[in-house]
Structure formats: C-alpha cells, structure tokens
matplotlib code that plots the C-alpha trace (Angstrom):
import matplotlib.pyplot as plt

x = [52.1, 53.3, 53.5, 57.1, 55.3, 54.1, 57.4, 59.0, 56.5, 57.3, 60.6, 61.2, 60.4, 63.2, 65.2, 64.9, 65.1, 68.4, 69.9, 68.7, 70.7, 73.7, 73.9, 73.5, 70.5, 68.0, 69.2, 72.5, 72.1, 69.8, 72.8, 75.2, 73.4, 72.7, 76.3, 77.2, 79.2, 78.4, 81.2, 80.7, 77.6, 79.8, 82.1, 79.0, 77.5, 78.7, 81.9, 79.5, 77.3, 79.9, 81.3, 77.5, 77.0, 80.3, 80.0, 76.4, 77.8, 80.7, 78.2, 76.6, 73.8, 73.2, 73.4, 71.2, 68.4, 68.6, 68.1, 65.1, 63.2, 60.4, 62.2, 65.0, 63.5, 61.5, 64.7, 66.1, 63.1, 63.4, 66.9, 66.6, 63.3, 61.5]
y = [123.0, 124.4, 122.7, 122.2, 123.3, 126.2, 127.5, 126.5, 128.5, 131.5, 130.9, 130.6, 134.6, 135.8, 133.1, 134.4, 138.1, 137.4, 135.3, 137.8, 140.5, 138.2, 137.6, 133.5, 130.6, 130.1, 126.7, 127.5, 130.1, 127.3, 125.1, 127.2, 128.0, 124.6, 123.2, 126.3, 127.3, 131.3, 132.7, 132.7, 134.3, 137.1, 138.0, 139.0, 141.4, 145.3, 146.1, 147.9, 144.7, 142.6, 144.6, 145.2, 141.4, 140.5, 142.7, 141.5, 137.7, 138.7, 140.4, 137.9, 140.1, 141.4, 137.8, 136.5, 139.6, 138.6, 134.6, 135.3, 137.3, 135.6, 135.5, 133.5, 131.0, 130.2, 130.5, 127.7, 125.8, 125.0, 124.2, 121.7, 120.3, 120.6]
z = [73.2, 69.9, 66.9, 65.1, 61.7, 62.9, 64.4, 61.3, 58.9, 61.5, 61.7, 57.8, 56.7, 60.0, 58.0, 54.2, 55.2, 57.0, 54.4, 51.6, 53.7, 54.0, 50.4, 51.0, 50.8, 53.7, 53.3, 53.7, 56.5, 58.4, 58.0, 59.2, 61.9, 62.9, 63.0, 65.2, 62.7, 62.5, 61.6, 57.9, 58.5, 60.6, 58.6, 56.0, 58.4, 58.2, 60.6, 62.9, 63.3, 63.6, 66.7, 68.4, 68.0, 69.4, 72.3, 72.8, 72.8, 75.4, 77.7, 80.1, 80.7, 77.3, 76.2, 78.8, 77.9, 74.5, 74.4, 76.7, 73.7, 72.0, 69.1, 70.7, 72.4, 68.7, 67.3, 70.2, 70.3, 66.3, 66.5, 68.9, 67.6, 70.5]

ax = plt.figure().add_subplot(projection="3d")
ax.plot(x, y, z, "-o")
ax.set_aspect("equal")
plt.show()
C-alpha cells in the first residue's frame, strides 16, 4: 500500500510547477483544487489550453484515458486521502 506522505512529497513538485505557471500559491492551487472549484485556475491558463482542456473534459473517452494515467490516480488518491 502506499503511504499518504510519500504521494504528497510526489505530488507537491507537479503542484509548485503548475502554480508557478499559473501565477498563484501551491497552497492556494491545492485549495482550489480541493473545493472543485477550477475555474480560477482556468481562466489563468493560455486561450489554447483552456480550449484543449475543455474539449478533453467534454470527451468521455479522452476524459476516461486521462484519469486512468498514473499521474491521475496519484493526483485522486491524494485528494481523497486514501
């Protein structure tokens, strides 16, 4: 079984490097992220992003594909503190 700490030290570089590029806190990005509430963090990203993510999110099967990366599930697994 994995430990939580050890997701979360993996999980906290992904974290900085997308907040740096979104111009806000890790805590803050966390935050959002954990409430649901994305779409702050949305309307940061590039026109072009926003569309590809969008379209990804609408897609079942691009939306399915992409929850079952590794990435993901870490992503899900730290979320829901399991």
């Amino acid at each position: 079984m994995t430990d939580n700490r050890q997701t979360h030290e993996n999980m906290r570089p992904l974290l900085e490097e997308a907040a740096k590029k979104l111009g806000v806190t890790p805590e803050t990005l966390a935050g959002q992220i954990s409430s649901g509430d994305i779409g702050n963090v949305l309307k940061k990203l590039p026109a072009d992003q926003q569309n590809k993510l969008t379209k990804t999110l609408a897609d079942k099967t691009a939306c399915k594909k992409l929850l079952e990366t590794p990435q993901a599930q870490a992503l899900m697994r730290k979320l829901s503190g399991k």
